[in-house]
C-alpha positions in Angstrom: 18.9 24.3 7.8 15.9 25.6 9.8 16.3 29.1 11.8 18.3 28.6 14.6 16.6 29.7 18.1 18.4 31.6 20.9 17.1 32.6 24.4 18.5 35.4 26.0 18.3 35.7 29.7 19.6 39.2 31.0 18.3 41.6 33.5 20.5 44.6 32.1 18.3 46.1 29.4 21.4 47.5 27.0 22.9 44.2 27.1 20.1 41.7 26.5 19.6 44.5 23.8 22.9 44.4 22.3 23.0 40.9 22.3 19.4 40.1 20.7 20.4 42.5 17.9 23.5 41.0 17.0 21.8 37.9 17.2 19.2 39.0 14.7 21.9 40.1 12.3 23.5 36.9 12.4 20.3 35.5 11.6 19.1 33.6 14.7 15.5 33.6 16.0 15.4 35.3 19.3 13.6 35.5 22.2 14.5 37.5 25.2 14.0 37.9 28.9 15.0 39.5 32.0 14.7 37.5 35.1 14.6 33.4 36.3 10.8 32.6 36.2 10.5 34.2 33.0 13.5 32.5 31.6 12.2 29.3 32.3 8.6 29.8 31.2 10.2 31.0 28.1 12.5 27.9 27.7 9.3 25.2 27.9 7.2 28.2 25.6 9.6 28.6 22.8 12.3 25.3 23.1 15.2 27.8 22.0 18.2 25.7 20.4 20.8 27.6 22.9 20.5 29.8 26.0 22.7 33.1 27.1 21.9 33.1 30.6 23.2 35.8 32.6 24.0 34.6 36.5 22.7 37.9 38.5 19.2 37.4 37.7 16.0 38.8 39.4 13.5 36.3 40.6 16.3 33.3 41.2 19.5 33.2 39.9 20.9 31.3 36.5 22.3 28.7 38.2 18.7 27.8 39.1 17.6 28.4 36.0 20.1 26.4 34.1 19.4 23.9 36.7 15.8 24.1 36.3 15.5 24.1 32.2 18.4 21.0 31.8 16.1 19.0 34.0 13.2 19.6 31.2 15.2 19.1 28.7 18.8 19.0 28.0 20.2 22.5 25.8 23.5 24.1 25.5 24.3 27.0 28.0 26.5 30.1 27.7 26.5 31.7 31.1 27.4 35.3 31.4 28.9 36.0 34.7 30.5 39.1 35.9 32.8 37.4 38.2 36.1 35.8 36.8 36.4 33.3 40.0 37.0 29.6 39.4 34.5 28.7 42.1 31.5 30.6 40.2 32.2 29.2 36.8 32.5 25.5 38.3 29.3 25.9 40.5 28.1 27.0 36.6 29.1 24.2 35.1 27.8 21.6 37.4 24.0 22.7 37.1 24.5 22.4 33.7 26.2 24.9 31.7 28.6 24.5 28.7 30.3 27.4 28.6 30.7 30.5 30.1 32.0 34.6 29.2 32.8 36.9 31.5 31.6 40.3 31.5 32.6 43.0 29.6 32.6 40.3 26.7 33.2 41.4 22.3 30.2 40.4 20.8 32.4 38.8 18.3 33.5 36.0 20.6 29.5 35.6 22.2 28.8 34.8 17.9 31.4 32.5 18.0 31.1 30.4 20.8 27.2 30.2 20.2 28.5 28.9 16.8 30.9 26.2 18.5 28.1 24.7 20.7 25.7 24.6 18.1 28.1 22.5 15.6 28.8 20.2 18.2 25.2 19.7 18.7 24.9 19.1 15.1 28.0 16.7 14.9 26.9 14.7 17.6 23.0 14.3 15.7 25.1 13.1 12.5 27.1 10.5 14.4 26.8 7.8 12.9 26.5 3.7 14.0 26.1 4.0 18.0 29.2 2.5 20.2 29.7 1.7 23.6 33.3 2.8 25.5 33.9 1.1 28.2 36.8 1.5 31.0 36.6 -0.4 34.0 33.3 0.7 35.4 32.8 3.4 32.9 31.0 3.0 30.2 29.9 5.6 27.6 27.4 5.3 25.1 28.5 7.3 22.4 25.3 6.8 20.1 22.8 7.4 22.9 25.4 10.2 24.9 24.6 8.8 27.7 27.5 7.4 30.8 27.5 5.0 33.4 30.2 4.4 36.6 29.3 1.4 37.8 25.6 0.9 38.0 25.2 4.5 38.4 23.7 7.1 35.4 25.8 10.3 35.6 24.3 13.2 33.9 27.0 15.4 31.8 26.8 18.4 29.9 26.8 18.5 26.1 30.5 19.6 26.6 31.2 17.7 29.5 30.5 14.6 27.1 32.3 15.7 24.1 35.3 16.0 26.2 34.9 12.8 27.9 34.5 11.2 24.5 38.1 13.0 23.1 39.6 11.8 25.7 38.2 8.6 25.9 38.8 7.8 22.1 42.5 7.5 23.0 42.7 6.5 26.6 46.1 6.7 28.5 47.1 9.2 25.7 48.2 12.6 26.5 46.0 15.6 24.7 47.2 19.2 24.7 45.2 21.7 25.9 45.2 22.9 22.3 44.2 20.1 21.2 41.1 19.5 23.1 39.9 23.0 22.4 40.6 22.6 18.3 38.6 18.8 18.8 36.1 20.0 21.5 35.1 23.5 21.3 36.1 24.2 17.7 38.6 27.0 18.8 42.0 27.0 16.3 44.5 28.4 18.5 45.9 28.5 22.4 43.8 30.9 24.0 40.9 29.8 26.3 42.8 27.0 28.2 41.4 28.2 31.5 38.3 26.8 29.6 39.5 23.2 29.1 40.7 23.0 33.3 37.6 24.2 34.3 35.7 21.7 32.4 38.2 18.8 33.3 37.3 19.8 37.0 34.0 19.8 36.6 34.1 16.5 34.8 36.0 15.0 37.4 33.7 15.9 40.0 31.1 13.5 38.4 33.3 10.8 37.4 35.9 10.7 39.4 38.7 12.6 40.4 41.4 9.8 39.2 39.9 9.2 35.8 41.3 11.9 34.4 45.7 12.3 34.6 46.9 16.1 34.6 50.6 16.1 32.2 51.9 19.6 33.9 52.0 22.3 31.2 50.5 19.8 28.4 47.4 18.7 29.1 45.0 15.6 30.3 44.6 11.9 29.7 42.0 9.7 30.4 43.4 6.6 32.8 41.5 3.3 32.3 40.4 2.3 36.0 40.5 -1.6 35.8 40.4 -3.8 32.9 39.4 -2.0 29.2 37.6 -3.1 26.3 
C-alpha cells in the first residue's frame, strides 16, 4: 500500500512536533502547519489522506478550516480541541470532522484513531456491488456514500455515514454503544461512548431528530419513517 499522507494543523510548536515525529515513526508522510490559511493551502498542495486539525488556530479557526477543506474535497478529520464541552465537539462535527481528542491526549490513542479512520476509508473503497437503503424518505446509497431525505442531498461525514449505514443495516434493531464503536470506529472495548452520542447528535441534526430511537443505557436504533424497502 502506497505511503499514507497526514496533515498536521497545530499552532503550538512542541505539539505539531511531537505529533509529526510520531507520525514519521509510524511511517506516515507528513506535512505540517501552524495556522488556517496555511492549512488549507496545504490541504489543496499536498491532498493529505487525513488531517489533525487543532481548533485554536491563528488566521481562522479549524472549524473554518475543516469547513473550508471538506468543501474541496471530502477527508477524514481528527480535531484537537482543548475544551471537553459537548457544544464545541458538535459545532466540530457538523463542519465536518470525524473525530475528535481532547487536549492533553497519549500519542498512543492519536496513532490509533488515525488508524481507525483510515481503515474505514479503505473498507468503504473495497465495498463491493453498490446498494440503495431506503426508509421512508431516506434513502442511502451505500455504493456511491451518498444520502437523500426526501428530495433533499444531505452531506455527512465519513463517520457520520458509516454509522448511519450500521444502523441502517438492521433498522428498528437496538445496537449497543459497544457495538457501534467495535463495527464503526474499530475500538474493542466500552470506553469512548461519549463518542458514539456525540456523533448520534450530530447525525440527527441532518437527518432528523426522530430517525434515530435512544434505548436508555444501551444504545440507538434506527426507526423507519414511513413505509421500508
Amino acid at each position: 500500500m502506497a505511503q499514507r499522507r497526514v496533515l498536521v494543523v497545530e499552532d503550538e510548536p512542541l505539539i505539531n512536533q511531537a505529533v509529526t515525529d510520531r507520525l514519521l515513526s509510524e511511517g506516515y508522510d507528513v506535512v505540517q502547519t501552524w495556522d488556517g490559511p496555511g492549512a488549507v493551502a496545504a490541504f489543496t498542495n499536498h491532498v493529505p489522506d487525513v488531517v489533525v486539525l487543532d481548533v485554536m488556530l491563528p488566521g481562522y479557526d479549524g472549524h473554518e478550516v475543516c469547513r473550508r477543506i471538506q468543501a474541496v474535497q471530502p477527508v477524514p478529520v481528527l480535531m484537537l480541541t482543548a475544551r471537553d464541552d459537548e457544544a464545541d465537539i458538535l459545532v466540530g462535527l457538523g463542519v465536518g470532522a470525524d473525530d475528535y481528542l481532547t487536549k492533553p491526549f497519549r500519542m498512543r490513542e492519536l496513532v490509533a484513531r488515525i488508524h481507525a479512520l483510515l481503515r474505514r476509508v479503505d473498507r468503504a473503497a473495497s465495498l463491493g456491488t453498490p446498494r440503495t437503503l431506503e426508509y421512508g424518505d431516506l434513502r442511502v446509497d451505500v455504493g456511491a456514500r451518498r444520502v437523500w431525505v426526501g428530495e433533499d442531498e444531505v452531506r455527512l461525514t465519513p463517520t457520520e455515514f458509516d454509522l448511519l449505514v450500521c444502523l441502517a443495516t438492521t433498522p428498528g434493531q437496538v445496537l449497543t454503544r459497544e457495538k457501534l464503536l467495535a463495527e464503526v470506529w474499530g475500538w474493542p472495548g466500552a470506553s469512548g461512548t461519549r463518542t458514539v452520542d456525540s456523533h448520534v447528535k450530530a447525525l440527527r441534526a441532518k437527518i432528523g431528530p426522530d430517525r434515530v430511537r435512544t434505548a436508555h443505557g444501551v444504545g440507538y436504533a434506527l426507526e423507519p419513517l414511513g413505509p421500508s424497502r
